[in-house]
C-alpha positions in Angstrom: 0.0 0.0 0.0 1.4 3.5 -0.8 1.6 5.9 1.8 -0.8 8.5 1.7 1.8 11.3 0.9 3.7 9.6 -1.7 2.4 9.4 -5.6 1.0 6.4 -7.6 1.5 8.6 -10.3 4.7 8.4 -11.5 4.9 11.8 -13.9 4.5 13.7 -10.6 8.0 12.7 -9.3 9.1 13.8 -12.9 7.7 16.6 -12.8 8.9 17.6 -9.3 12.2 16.8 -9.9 12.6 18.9 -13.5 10.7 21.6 -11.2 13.7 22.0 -9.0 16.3 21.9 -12.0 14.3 24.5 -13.6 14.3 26.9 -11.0 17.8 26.6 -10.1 18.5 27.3 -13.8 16.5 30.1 -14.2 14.2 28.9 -16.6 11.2 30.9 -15.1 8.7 29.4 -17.3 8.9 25.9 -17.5 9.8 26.0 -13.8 6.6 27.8 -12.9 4.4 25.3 -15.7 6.1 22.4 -13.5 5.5 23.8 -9.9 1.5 24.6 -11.4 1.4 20.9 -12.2 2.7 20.0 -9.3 0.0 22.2 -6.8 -2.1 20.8 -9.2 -2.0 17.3 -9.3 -0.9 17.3 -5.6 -3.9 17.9 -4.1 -6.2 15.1 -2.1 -10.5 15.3 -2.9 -10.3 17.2 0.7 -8.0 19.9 -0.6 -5.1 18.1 2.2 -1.7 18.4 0.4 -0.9 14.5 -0.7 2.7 15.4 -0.4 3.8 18.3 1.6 7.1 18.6 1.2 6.9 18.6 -2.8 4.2 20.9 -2.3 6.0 23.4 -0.3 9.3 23.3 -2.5 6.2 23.7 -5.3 5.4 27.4 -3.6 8.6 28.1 -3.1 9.5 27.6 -7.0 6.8 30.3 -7.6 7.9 32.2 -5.0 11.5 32.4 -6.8 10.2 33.0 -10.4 8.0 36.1 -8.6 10.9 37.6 -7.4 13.0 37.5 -10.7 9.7 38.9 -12.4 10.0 41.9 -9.9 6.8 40.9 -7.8 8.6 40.7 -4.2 4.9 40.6 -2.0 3.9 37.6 -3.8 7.3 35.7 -3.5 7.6 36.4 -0.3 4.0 35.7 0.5 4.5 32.2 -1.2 7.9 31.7 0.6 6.5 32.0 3.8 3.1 30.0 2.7 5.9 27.6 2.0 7.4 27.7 5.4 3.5 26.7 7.0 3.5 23.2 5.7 1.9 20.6 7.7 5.0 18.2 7.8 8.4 19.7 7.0 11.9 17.9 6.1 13.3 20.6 7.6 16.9 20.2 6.2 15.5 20.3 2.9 12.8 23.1 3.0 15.5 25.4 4.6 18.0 24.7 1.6 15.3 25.6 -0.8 14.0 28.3 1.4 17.3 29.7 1.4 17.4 30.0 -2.2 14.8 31.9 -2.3 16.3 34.3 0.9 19.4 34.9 -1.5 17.2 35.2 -4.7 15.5 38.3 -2.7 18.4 39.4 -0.9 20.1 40.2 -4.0 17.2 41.8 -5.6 15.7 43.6 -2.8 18.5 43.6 -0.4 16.8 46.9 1.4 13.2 46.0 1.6 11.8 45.4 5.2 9.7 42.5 3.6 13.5 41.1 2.4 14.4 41.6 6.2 11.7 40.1 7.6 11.5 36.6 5.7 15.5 36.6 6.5 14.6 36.8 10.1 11.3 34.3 9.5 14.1 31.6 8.0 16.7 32.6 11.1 14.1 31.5 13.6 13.0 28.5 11.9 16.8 27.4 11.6 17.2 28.0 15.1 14.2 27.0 16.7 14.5 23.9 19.4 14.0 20.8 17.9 15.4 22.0 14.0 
């Protein structure tokens, strides 16, 4: 029996996994069409998120491809909707959190929303039981 949060279907895992390549290459578009398909597909009858984890690294994919597009409320705003998952790998959402920290950092590096998601990722790293 397969686990509630891991696919039958095996495109998803495909399509995760070219997601992440995508983004880290800077190919905005195909990165985004690949995290879309991935909220999409990802998603139980209830609405529960079938696999958190690719879900989060999902919104965090759009998050990144906002901020290179100069829209630095909604990455930030996705980043930290990222951040709320139910259940986190926390070793791997903070490495692709963090990505997303130096992709606004570097665009934004003065902007108190910049600041503040910096701090949001500081406490997170920090927090007892990370």
């Amino acid at each position: 029996m397969t686990p509630r949060h891991q696919s039958t279907e095996p495109r998803i895992g495909v399509r995760f996994y070219a997601m992440d390549a995508y983004r880290v290459l800077g190919a905005n578009d195909r990165a985004a069409a690949h995290a879309t398909e991935v909220l999409r597909t990802g998603r139980g009858p209830d609405g529960e998120d079938l696999a958190p984890m690719r879900m989060a690294e999902a919104r965090i994919t759009l998050a990144a491809v906002a901020a290179r597009a100069g829209e630095l409320e909604e990455a930030v705003q996705r980043g930290q909707d990222a951040l709320h998952a139910d259940r986190k790998c926390l070793p791997s959402l903070l490495l692709v959190a963090d990505e997303l920290r130096q992709e606004i950092s570097e665009r934004y590096p003065a902007d108190q929303m910049t600041r503040n998601f910096s701090e949001q990722l500081h406490e997170l790293r920090h927090a007892p039981g990370s």
